[in-house]
C-alpha positions as semicolon CSV with decimal commas, in nm:
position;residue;x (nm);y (nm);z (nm)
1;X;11,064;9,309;-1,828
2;X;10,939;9,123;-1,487
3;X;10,585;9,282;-1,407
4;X;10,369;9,158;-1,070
5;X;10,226;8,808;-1,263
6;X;10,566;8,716;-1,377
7;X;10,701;8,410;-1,130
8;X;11,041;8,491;-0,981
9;X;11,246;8,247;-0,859
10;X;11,548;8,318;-0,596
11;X;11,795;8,030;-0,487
12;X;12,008;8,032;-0,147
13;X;12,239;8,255;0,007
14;X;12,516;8,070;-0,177
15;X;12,375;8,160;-0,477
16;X;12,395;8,506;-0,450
17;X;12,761;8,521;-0,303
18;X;12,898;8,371;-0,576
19;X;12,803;8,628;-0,816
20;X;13,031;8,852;-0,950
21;X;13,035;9,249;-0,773
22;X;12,764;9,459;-0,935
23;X;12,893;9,686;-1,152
24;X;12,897;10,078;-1,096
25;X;12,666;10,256;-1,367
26;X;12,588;10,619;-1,200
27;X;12,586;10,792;-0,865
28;X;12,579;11,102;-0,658
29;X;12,890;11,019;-0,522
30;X;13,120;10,707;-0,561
31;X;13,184;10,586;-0,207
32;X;12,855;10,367;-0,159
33;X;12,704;10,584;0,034
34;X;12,468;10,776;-0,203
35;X;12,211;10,742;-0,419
36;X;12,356;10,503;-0,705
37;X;12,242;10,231;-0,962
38;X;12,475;9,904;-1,050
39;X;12,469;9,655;-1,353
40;X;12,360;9,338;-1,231
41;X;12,421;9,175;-1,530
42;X;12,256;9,214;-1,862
43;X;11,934;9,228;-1,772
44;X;11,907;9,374;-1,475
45;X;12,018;9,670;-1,208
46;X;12,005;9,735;-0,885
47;X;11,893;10,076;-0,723
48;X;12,017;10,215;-0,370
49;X;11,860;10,520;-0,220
50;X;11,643;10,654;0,023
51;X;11,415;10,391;0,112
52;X;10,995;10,490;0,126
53;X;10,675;10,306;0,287
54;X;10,428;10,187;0,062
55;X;10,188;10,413;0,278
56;X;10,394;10,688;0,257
57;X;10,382;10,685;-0,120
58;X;10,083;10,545;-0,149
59;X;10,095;10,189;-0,283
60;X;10,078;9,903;-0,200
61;X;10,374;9,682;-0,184
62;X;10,366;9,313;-0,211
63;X;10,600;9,124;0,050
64;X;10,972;9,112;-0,063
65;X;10,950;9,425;-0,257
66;X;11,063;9,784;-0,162
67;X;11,061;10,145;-0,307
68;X;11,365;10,322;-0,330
69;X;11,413;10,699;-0,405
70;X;11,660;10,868;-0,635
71;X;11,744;11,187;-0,821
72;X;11,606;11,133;-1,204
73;X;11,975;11,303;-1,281
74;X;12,144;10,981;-1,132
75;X;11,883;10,717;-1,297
76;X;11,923;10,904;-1,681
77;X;12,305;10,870;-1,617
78;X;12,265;10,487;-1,583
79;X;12,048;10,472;-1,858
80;X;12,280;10,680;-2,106
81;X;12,565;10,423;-2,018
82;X;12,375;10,116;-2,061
83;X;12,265;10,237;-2,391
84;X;12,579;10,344;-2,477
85;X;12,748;9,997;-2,349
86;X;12,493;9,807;-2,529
């Protein structure tokens, strides 16, 4: 698990682009316009939903890193499948 002290490294635009699609786990809806979380790979997923202010939530967020807001339904769905794909 990556907490605040562990270093994370990104490489360059090219990098990223030639990574496979992320893969669908859970959703409201499956159009890509909902709340939803994707398989990066094995060790990771990414979240989209409604984006929130660190002052609006009350935290404070470190340059590069965002809070995103989604229905616990849709994030126990994802987490049911990854267990259940291992």
């Amino acid at each position: 698990m990556t907490t605040h002290k562990d270093p994370v490294t990104t490489t360059g635009a090219a990098a990223v682009t030639s990574r496979p699609p992320l893969e669908f786990l859970a959703g409201q809806c499956t159009g890509g316009t909902c709340p939803a979380v994707y398989r990066r790979d094995a060790h990771s997923v990414v979240v989209q939903g409604y984006a929130l202010t660190g002052n609006a939530a009350g935290v404070d967020l470190p340059d590069g890193e965002h809070l995103v807001e989604i229905p616990v339904d849709v994030l126990l769905a994802a987490a049911d499948k990854i267990r259940n794909q291992g």
